[in-house]
Every structure is written in C-alpha cells, then in structure tokens.
NUDOTOR-397114 format. One record per residue (C-alpha): x, y, z. Coordinates in steps of 0.001 Angstrom, whole numbers, padded with zeros to 6 digits, always signed. Last residue first. Example, Ala and Ser with C-alpha at 12.3 -4.5 7.8 and 13.67 -1.06 7.14 Angstrom:
+013670-001060+007140+012300-004500+007800
END
This chain:
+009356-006491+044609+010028-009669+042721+012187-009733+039905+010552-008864+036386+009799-011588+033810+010829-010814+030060+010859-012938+026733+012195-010513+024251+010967-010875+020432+013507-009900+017594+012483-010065+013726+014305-012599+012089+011379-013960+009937+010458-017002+011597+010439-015125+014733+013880-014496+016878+014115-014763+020181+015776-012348+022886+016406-013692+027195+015152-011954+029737+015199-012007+033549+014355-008886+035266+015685-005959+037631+019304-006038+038534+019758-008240+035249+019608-011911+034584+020561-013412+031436+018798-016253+029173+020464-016506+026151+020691-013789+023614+019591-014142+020279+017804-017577+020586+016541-019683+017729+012902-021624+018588+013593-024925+018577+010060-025816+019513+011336-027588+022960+013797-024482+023134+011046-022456+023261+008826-024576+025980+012325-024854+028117+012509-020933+027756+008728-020220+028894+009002-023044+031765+012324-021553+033273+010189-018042+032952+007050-018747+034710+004351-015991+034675+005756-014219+030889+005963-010839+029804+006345-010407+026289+009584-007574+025791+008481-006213+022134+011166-005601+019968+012015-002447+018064+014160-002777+015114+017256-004860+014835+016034-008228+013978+014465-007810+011038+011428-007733+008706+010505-004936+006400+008211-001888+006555+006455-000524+003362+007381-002254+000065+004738-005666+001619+002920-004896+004462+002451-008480+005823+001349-007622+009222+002166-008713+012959+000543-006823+015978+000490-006727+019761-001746-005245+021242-001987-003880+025039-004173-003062+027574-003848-005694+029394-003504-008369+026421-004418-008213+022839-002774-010597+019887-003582-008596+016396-003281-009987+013359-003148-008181+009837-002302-008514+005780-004086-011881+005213-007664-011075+005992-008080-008605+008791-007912-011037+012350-008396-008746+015433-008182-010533+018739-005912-013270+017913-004795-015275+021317-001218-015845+021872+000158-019149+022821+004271-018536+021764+004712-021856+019925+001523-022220+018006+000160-018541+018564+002577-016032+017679+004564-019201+015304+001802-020376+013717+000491-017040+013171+003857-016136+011234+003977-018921+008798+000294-018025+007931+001311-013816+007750+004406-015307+005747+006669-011990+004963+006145-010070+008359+006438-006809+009663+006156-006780+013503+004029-003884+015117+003292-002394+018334+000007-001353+019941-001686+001208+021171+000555+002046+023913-001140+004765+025781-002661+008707+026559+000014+010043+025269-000108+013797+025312+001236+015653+022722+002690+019195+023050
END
C-alpha cells in the first residue's frame, strides 16, 4: 500500500507561461517560489504548491480537469477584485452547506475555484 504523506503540488498546463504569470500573480496575487526558465512556476503556500507549466504534446489546457479550490480571507473582496480584472466566471458565486465558491477560468480555460469555508 502507499502512504501519502501530502499534497505536493498540483499542476495547470499552460500555452503562454508569460501570459499565465500575469494572470497567477497580476490578478490573483500569488508569490513565485520556484521559477525554472519558461516551462515552470511554482506559487507555495501552507504546505502547498501550486504549479503552472508549458509542457507542450504532454498535458493540455482546459477547463474540465482538476481545479484547485484557492482559499481566500475575504470572499466579497476576492470576487469584486476578479470581476474588476474581468476575469470570466464559470459558475457564479454560490453558497453551499459548508463554503462559498464560485469557478474562474485562466487565460487558457483551465478552471480555478475561489473557496472560503463557513465559520465553525
């Protein structure tokens, strides 16, 4: 059996690693951590990565694989600062029994969720 120890880090394929890094960290305020050329960046925080890459014939862009839910301190601000950038929206923002989210796209149609959880 394999034992997880953690999340290392999940990926976005991309097609404009510049294009890309504007968006991660002009509109959504990442921080790089790991910067390899033009084919990598990663944004850590926690204990967490998250990574985009220009991997071009391997993995492809779009907006039905695996999403990462960023959790955000002040949601109403978060989805008033995307719509400011005209950032395209999936879904809208929606309230479940446990969180508010609403799903982005990047600028190459890959799917980003913008998550805060309710109050305990």
């Amino acid at each position: 059996m394999i034992q997880v120890a953690e999340l290392a880090f999940c990926c976005y394929a991309v097609t404009d690693l510049k294009r890309a890094r504007e968006f991660y960290e002009g509109v959504l305020g990442l921080k790089p951590t790991t910067v390899i050329e033009d084919k990598w960046t990663e944004y850590e925080f926690g204990p967490y990565a998250l990574a985009i890459g220009c991997a071009p014939g391997m993995f492809k862009p779009g907006p039905d694989g695996c999403s990462a839910a960023l959790e955000v301190e002040d949601f109403d601000a978060a989805i008033a600062h995307l719509k400011q950038h005209n950032v395209k929206f999936r879904i809208e923002s929606c309230e479940t029994p446990v969180c508010r989210m609403a799903m982005i796209f990047d600028p190459d149609g890959n799917t980003v969720c913008i998550h805060k959880r309710n109050a305990k």
